[in-house]
Structure formats: C-alpha cells, structure tokens
C-alpha atoms as a printed R data frame, in Angstrom:
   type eleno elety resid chain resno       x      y       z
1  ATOM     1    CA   UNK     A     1 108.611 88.754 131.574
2  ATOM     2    CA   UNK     A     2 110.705 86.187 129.884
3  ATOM     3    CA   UNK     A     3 107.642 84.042 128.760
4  ATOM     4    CA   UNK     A     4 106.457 86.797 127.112
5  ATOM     5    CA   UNK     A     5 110.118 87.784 125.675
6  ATOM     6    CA   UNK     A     6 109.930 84.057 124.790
7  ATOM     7    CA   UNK     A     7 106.810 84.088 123.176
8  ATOM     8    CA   UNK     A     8 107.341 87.309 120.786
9  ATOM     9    CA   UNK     A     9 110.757 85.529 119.657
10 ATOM    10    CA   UNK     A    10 108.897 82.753 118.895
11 ATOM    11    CA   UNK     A    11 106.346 84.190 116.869
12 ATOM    12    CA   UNK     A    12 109.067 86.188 115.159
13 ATOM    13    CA   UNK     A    13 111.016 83.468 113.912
14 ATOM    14    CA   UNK     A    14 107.806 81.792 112.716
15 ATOM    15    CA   UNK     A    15 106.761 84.867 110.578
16 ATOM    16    CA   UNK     A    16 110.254 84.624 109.151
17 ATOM    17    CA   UNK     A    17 110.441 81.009 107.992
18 ATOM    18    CA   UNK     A    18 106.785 81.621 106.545
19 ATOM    19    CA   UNK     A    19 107.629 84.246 104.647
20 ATOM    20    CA   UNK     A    20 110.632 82.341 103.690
21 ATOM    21    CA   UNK     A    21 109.115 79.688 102.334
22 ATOM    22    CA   UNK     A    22 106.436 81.678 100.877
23 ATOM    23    CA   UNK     A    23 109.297 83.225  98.736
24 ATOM    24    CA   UNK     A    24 110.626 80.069  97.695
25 ATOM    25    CA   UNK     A    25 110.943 79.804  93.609
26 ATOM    26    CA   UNK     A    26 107.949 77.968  91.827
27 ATOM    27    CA   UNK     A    27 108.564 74.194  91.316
28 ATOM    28    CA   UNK     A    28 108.722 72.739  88.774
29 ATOM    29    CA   UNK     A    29 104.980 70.823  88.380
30 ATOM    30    CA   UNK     A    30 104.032 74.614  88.840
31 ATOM    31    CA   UNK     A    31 105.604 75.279  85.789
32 ATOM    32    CA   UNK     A    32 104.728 72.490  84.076
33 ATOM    33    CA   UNK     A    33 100.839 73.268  85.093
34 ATOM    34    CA   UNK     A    34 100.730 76.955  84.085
35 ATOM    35    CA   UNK     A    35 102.037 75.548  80.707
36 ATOM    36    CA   UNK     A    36  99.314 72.930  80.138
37 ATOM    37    CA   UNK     A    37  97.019 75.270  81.167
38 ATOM    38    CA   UNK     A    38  98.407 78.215  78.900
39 ATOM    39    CA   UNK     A    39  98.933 75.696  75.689
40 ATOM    40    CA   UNK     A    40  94.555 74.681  76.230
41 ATOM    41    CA   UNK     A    41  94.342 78.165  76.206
42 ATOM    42    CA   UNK     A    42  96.124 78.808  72.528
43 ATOM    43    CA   UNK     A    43  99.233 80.867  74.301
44 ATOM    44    CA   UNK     A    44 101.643 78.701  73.251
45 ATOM    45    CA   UNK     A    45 104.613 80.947  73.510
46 ATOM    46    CA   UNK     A    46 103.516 81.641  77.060
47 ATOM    47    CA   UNK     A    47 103.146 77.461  77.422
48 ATOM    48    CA   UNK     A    48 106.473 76.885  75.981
49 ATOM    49    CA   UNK     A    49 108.255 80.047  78.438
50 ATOM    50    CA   UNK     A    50 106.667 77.795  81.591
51 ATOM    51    CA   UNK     A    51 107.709 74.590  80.549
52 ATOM    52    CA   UNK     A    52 111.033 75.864  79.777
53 ATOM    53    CA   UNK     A    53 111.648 77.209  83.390
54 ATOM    54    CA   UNK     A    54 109.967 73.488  84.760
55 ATOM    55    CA   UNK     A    55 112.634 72.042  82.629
56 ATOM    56    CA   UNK     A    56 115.480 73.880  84.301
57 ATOM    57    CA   UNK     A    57 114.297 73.030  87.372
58 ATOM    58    CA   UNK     A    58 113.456 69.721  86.703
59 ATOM    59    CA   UNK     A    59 115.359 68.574  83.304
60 ATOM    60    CA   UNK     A    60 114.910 64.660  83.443
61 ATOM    61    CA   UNK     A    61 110.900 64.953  83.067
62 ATOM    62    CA   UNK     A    62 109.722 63.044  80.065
63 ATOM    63    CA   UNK     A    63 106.576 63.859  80.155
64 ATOM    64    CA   UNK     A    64 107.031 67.771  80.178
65 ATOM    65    CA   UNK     A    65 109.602 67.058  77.249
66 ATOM    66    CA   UNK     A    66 107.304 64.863  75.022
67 ATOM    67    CA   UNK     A    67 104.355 68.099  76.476
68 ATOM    68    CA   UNK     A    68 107.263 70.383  74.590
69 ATOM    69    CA   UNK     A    69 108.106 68.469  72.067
70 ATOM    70    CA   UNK     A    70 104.191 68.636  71.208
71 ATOM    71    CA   UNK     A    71 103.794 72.044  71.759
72 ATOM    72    CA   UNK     A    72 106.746 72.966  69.266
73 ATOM    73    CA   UNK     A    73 104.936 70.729  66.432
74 ATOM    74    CA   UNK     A    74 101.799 72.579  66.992
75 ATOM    75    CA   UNK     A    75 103.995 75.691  66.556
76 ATOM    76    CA   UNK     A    76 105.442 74.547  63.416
77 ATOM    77    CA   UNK     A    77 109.262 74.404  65.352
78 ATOM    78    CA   UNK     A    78 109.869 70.617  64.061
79 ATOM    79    CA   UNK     A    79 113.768 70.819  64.733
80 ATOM    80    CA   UNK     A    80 112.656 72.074  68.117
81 ATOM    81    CA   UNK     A    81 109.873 69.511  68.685
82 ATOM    82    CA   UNK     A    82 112.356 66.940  67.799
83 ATOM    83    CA   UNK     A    83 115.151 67.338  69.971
84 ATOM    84    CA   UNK     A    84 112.006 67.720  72.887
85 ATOM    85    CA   UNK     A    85 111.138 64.137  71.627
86 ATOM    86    CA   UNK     A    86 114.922 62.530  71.767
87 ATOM    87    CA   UNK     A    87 115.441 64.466  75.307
C-alpha cells in the first residue's frame, strides 16, 4: 500500500513542477525572436512591444538594442533609435 501511496505522491509532485515550469514567464531570446520575426513581417509596433519586454528581462543585450535601435529608424522614431544605439 505504501508503494503505491509512494508512487501517486510522486507523480503528483512531478505534474506540479511541470506545470510550474510550464508557467514560467517567456525569456528573453523568446522575446527577442517573436520581434525579429514580427519586424520581417512589417508589424513593427508588435516587434518593438517584444523587444521591449526581452529588454526588461534582459537589458544589457546589444544586439536586441542595436535590433531596436533599427527598428525605431525604420519607424521614423530617430530620438528613439538613437538612445537604442548609445544603450
């Protein structure tokens, strides 16, 4: 009886650290790829959203800065696309 008692806690606690991880919060190359793939698609307010949550997860990334910095120019934002570049 306890193996079995054993075995259903078991499986328990595994469903629960599953689903806990599967509700973990994006990361941030997530982020950063949902944006690349929004700004090839023209959405570039969409692109600029994900890269902005990447970036709060992640703020030291020079590459999704200079990616934001580029996707401001294209939106005419040069103050914007600027201070992305000097980040």
């Amino acid at each position: 009886m306890w193996g079995r008692f054993r075995a259903a806690v078991f499986l328990f606690v595994a469903a629960l650290i599953v689903g806990a991880l599967a509700a973990t919060p994006d990361s941030a190359d997530e982020h950063f790829a949902r944006a690349g793939k929004l700004g090839q698609e023209g959405k570039l307010a969409e692109a600029e959203a994900e890269y902005q949550a990447g970036l709060k997860l992640r703020p030291a990334d020079t590459q999704a800065c200079n990616n934001l910095g580029v996707l401001y120019f294209q939106q005419r934002k040069l103050p914007q696309a600027i201070a992305a570049f000097e980040r």
